[in-house]
KEKE-3310 file (N, C-alpha, C; in steps of 0.2 Angstrom, whole numbers, plus 5000, padded with zeros to 4 digits):
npx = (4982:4988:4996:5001:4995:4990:4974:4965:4950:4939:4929:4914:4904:4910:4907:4897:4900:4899:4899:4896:4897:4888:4880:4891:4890:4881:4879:4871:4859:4846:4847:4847:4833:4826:4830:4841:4856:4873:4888:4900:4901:4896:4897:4886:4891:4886:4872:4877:4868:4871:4874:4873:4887:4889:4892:4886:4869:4857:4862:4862:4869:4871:4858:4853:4863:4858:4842:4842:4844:4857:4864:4880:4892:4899:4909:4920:4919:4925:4938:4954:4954:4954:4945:4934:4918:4911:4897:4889:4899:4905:4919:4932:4938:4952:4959:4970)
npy = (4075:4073:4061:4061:4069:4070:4067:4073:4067:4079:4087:4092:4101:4105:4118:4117:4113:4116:4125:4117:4107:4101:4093:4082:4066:4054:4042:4034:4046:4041:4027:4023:4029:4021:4010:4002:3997:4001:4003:4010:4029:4046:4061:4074:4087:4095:4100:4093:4082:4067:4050:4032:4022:4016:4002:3998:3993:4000:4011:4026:4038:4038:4038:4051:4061:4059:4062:4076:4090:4097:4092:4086:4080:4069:4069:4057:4048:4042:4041:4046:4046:4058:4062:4064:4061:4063:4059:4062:4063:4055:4053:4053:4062:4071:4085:4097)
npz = (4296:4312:4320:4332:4340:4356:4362:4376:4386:4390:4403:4403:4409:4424:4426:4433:4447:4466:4479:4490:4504:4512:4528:4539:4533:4537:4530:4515:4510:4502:4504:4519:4521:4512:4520:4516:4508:4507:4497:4493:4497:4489:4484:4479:4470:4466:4475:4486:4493:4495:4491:4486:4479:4463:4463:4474:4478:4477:4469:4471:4469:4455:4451:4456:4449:4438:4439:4442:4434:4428:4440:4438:4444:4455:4471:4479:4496:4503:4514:4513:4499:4486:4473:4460:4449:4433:4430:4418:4407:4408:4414:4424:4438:4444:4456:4450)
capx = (4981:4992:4995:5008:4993:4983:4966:4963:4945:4936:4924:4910:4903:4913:4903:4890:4902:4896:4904:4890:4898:4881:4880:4892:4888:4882:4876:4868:4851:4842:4846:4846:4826:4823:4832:4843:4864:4877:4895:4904:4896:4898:4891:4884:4894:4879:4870:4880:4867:4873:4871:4878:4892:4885:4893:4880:4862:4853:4867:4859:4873:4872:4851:4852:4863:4852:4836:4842:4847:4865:4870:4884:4899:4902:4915:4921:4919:4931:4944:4958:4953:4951:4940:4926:4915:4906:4889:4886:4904:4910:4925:4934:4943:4957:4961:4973)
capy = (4073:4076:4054:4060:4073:4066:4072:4070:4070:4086:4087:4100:4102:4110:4124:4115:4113:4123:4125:4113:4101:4098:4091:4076:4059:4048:4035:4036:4045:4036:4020:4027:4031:4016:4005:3998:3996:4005:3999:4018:4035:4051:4067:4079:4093:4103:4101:4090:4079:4059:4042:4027:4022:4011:3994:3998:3990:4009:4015:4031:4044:4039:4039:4058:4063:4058:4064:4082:4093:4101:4090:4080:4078:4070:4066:4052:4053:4038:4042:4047:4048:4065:4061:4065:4057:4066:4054:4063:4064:4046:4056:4051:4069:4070:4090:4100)
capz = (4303:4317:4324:4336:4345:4360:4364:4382:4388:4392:4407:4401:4419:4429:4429:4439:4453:4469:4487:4492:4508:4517:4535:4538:4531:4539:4526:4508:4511:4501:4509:4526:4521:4510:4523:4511:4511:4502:4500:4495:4495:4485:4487:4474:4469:4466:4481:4494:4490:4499:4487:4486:4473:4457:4468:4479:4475:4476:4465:4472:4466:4450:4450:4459:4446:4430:4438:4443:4429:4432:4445:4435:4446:4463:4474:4483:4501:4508:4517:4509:4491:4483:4466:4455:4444:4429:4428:4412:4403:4411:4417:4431:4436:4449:4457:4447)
cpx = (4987:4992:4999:5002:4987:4979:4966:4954:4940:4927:4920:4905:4905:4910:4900:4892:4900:4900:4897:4890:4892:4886:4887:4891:4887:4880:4872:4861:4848:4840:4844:4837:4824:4825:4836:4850:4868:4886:4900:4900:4899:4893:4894:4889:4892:4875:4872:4875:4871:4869:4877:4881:4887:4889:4888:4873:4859:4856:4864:4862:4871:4864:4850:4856:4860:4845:4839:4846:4851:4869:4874:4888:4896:4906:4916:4922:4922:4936:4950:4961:4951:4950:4934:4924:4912:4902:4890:4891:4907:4917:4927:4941:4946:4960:4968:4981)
cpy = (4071:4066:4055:4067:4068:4069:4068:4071:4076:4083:4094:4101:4103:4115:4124:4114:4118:4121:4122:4106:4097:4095:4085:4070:4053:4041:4039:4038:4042:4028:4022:4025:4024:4010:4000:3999:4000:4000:4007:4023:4041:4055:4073:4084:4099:4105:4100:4085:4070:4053:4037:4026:4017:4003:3993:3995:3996:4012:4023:4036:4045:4041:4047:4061:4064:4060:4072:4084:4096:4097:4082:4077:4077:4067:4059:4052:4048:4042:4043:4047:4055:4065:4062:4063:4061:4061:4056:4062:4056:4048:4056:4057:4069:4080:4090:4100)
cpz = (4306:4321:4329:4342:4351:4363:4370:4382:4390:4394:4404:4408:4424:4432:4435:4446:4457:4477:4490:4499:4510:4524:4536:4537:4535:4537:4518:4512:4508:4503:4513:4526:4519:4516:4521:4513:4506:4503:4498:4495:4491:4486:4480:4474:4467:4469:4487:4495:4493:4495:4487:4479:4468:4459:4472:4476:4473:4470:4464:4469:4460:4448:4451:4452:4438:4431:4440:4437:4433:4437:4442:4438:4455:4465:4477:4488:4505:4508:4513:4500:4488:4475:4465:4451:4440:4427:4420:4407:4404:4412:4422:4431:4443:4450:4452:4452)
residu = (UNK:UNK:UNK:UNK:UNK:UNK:UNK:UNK:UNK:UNK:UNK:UNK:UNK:UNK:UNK:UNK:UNK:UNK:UNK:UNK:UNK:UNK:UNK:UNK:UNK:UNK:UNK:UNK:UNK:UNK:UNK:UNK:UNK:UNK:UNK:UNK:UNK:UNK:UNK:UNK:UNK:UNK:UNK:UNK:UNK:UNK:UNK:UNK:UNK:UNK:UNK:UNK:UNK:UNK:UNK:UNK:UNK:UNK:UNK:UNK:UNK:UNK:UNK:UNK:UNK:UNK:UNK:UNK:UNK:UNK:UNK:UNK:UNK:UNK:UNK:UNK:UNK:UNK:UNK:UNK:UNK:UNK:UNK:UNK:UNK:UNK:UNK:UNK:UNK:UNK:UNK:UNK:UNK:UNK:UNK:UNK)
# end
């Protein structure tokens, strides 16, 4: 065994990404509809899809991605942050 190699993480969901923006945001739909609050948002990567972050009460992101199969990963959609989450892998992935 090799102590001097380090295994990084590996996101297996990539695939699932899709040129998927959707409309601009204007709040977590599911709040939005239940009338509920959000404190960040994220948008699906394989629909465009709008959820609140898991700070949030709803933690709608993270529920949208555990009940839809395929859709693992989404972004960040504050200001000046360009990240991704993998729900399924617990992989916090940052562009190449």
């Amino acid at each position: 065994m090799d102590r001097g190699l380090v295994v990084q993480p590996v996101c297996h969901h990539l695939d699932s990404v899709r040129d998927a923006p959707g409309p601009p945001a204007t709040g977590c739909a599911d709040c939005l509809r239940e009338g509920g609050t959000w404190v960040h948002l994220r948008a699906c990567l394989s629909c465009g899809h709008v959820g609140c972050c898991d700070s949030s009460p709803g933690q709608h992101a993270h529920r949208h991605a555990h009940a839809h199969d395929g859709h693992h990963i989404a972004r960040s959609l504050r200001p000046g942050e360009n990240w991704a989450w993998c729900y399924t892998d617990e992989l916090f992935l940052l562009p190449a």
